[in-house]
Structures are given as C-alpha cells and as structure tokens.
DOKOL-70199 format. One record per residue (C-alpha): residue number from 1; x, y, z. Coordinates in nm, 3 decimals. Layout:
DOKOL-70199
(NUM; (X; Y; Z));
...
This chain:
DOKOL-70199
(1; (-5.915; -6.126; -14.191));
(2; (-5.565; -5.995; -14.059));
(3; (-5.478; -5.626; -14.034));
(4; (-5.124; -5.555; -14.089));
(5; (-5.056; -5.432; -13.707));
(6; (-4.729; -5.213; -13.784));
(7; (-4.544; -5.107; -14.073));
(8; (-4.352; -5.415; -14.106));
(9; (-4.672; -5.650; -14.183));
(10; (-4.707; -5.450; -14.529));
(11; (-4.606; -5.534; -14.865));
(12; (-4.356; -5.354; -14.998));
(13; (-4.332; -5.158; -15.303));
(14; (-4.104; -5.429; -15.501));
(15; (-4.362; -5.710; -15.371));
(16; (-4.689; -5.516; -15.423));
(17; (-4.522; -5.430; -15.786));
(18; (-4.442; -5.795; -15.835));
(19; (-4.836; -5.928; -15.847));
(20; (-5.166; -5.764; -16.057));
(21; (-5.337; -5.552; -15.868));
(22; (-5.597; -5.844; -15.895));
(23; (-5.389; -6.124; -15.718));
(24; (-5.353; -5.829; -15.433));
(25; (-5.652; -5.800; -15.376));
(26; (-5.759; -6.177; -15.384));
(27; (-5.499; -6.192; -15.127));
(28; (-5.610; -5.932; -14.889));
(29; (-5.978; -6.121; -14.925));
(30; (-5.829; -6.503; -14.836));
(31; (-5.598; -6.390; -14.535));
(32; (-5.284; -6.478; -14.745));
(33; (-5.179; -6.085; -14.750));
(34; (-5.261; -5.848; -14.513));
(35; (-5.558; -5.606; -14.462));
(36; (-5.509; -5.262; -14.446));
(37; (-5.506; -5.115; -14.111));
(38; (-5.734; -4.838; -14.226));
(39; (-6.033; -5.143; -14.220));
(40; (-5.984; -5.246; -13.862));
(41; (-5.991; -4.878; -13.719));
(42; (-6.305; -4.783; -13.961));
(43; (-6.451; -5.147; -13.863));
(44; (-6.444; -5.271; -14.237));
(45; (-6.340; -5.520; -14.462));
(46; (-6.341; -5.676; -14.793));
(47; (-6.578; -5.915; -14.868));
(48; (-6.607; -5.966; -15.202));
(49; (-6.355; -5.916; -15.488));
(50; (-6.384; -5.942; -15.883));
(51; (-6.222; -5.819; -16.199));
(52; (-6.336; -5.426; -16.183));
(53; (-6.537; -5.433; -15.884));
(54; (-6.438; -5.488; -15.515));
(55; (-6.718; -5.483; -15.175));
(56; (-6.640; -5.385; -14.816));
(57; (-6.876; -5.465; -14.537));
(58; (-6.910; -5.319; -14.225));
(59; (-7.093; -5.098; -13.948));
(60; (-7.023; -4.769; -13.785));
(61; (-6.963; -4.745; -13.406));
(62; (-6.997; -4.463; -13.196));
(63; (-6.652; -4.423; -13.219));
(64; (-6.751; -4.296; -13.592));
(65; (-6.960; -4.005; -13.480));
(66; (-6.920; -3.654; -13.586));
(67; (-7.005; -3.408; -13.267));
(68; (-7.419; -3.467; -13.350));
(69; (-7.392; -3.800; -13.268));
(70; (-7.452; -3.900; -13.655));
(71; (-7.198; -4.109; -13.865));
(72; (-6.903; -3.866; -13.961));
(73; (-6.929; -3.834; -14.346));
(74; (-6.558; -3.963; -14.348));
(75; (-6.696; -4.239; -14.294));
(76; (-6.905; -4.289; -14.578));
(77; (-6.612; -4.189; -14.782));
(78; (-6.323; -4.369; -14.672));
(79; (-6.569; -4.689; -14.702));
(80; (-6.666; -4.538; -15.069));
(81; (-6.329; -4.480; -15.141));
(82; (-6.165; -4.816; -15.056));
(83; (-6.406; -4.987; -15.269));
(84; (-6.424; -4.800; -15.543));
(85; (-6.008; -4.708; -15.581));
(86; (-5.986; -5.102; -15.503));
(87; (-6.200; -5.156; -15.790));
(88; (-5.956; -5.010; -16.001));
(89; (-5.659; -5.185; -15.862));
(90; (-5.807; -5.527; -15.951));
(91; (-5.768; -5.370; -16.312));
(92; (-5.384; -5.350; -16.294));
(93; (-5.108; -5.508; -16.438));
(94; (-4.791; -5.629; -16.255));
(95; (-4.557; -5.335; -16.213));
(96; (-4.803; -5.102; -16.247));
(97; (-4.985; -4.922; -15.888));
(98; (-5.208; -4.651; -15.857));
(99; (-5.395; -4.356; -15.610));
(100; (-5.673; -4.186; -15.580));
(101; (-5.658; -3.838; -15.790));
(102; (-5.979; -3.761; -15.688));
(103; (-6.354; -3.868; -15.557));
(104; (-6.696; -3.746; -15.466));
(105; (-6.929; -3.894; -15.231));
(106; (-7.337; -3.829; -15.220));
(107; (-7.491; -3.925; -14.863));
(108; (-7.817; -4.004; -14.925));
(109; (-7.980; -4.112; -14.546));
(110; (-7.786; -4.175; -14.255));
(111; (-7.635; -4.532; -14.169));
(112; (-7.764; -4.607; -13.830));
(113; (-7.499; -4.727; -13.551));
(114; (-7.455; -5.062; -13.580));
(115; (-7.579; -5.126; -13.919));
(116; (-7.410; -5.344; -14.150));
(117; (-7.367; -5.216; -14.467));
(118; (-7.185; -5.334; -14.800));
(119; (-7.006; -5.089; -15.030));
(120; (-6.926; -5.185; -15.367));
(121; (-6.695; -5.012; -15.628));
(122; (-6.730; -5.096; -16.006));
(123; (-6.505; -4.950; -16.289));
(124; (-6.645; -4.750; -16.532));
(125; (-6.339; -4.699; -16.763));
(126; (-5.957; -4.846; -16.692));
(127; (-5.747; -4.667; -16.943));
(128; (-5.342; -4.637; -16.938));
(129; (-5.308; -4.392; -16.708));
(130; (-5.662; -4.310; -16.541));
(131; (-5.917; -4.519; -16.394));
(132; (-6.296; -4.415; -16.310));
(133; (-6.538; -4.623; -16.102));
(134; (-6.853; -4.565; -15.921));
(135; (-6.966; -4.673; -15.578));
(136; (-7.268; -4.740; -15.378));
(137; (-7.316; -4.815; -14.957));
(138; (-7.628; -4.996; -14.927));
(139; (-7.753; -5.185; -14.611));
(140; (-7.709; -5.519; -14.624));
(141; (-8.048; -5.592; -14.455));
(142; (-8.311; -5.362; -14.623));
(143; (-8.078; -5.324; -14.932));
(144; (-8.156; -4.922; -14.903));
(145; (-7.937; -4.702; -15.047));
(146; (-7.703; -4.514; -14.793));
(147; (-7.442; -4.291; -15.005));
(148; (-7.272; -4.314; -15.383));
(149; (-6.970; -4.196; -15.485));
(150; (-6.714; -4.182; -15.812));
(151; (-6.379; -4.136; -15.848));
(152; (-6.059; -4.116; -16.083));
(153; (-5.737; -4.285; -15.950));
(154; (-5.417; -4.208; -16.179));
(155; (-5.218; -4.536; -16.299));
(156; (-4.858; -4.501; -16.165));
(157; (-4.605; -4.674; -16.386));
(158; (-4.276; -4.666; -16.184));
C-alpha cells in the first residue's frame, strides 16, 4: 500500500471526478492510486473493497492512547468512519463526490494495543443526494465485536 506522502501525490478534483467512486477505491486497494495519509498515521488500511461495502484493517499503537493509556475513541471513529463513508463512495457515479454529513460511533470493549482489527462499512440506502451505511470494528482473531457506528454522507454533484 502507498500513502500519498505530500499534497502533490493526491488526486485531484478533475481526476477523482473523472472515475466512480468504485474504480477509486479499487485503486487505493491495488497500489495503482494512492492511500490516504490519514491510514499510515492511524496505522490502517484498506483491505477489502466491494460495491457498498469497504474494510480497513489495522491495530492501535501507543501512539493512539488517550491520557489513561486506553485507545483514544478517535480512533475507533476515524477507523469507523473511513469504512463506512468509503462504503458509500464505492456507490458513486463519475462526476459525482461526497462527505461525511454526519456519524455516530458505539464503543463496545476496548481494542487492546496491538490488536488487529477489521472495520467494515456497508450501505444501507444510496439515494441522489444522501447516503447511509453502518459499520462494525471487530478483531480479526476472536472475531469479537469492538465498536459500531452509522453515518449519512451528502452526495456532492459539482
């Protein structure tokens, strides 16, 4: 996987407008187009991608910890977020983006350090100018569930 490492490794706006949000995303998964930066700093990356539903994999570092010494619950939601607002992207036509209006995240037991776990966003509804989808962080080893989430993203047509 390759992380875009400055601003000039992204797409741009004409070239991310050019391609369904599905080819994007297939992209970002076979190294053709880069990841977002966001993954390498949060230690995560896509790992699976379909029509409506996108996974990330990954594990929390110290470097993730809130003052307690427990995973920061940013954590669980940027993870949550990615997957699930990616979800949605896979849904989109060329010329056509999108962003997050909104989302909600349930922790349900802390991920220990270390841990690999897989998030994976499904969409619930794609409509013209909304999309929903639902989320869930489970470990990859004992398949336990970690955190859910939902969100709406609002379809941009420039």
């Amino acid at each position: 996987m390759k992380y875009a490492a400055g601003p000039d490794d992204l797409l741009t706006t004409a070239e991310m407008l050019g391609m369904t949000g599905l080819a994007f995303m297939q992209g970002v998964l076979d190294g053709t187009l880069p990841a977002p930066p966001i993954g390498k700093t949060l230690n995560y990356r896509v790992t699976d991608v379909a029509p409506g539903a996108v996974t990330f994999e990954g594990s929390p570092t110290f470097d993730h910890c809130n003052p307690i010494g427990t995973v920061h619950g940013g954590w669980y939601g940027t993870l949550l977020d990615s997957c699930m607002a990616c979800a949605v992207m896979t849904m989109l036509e060329k010329g056509t983006g999108y962003t997050t209006l909104e989302y909600k995240v349930n922790i349900t037991r802390t991920v220990p350090l270390g841990m690999q776990v897989a998030a994976r966003g499904v969409v619930q509804h794609m409509g013209r100018s909304t999309g929903v989808a639902n989320g869930e962080l489970r470990g990859v080893e004992d398949g336990k569930l970690y955190a859910t989430g939902s969100t709406t993203c609002i379809v941009l047509r420039p």
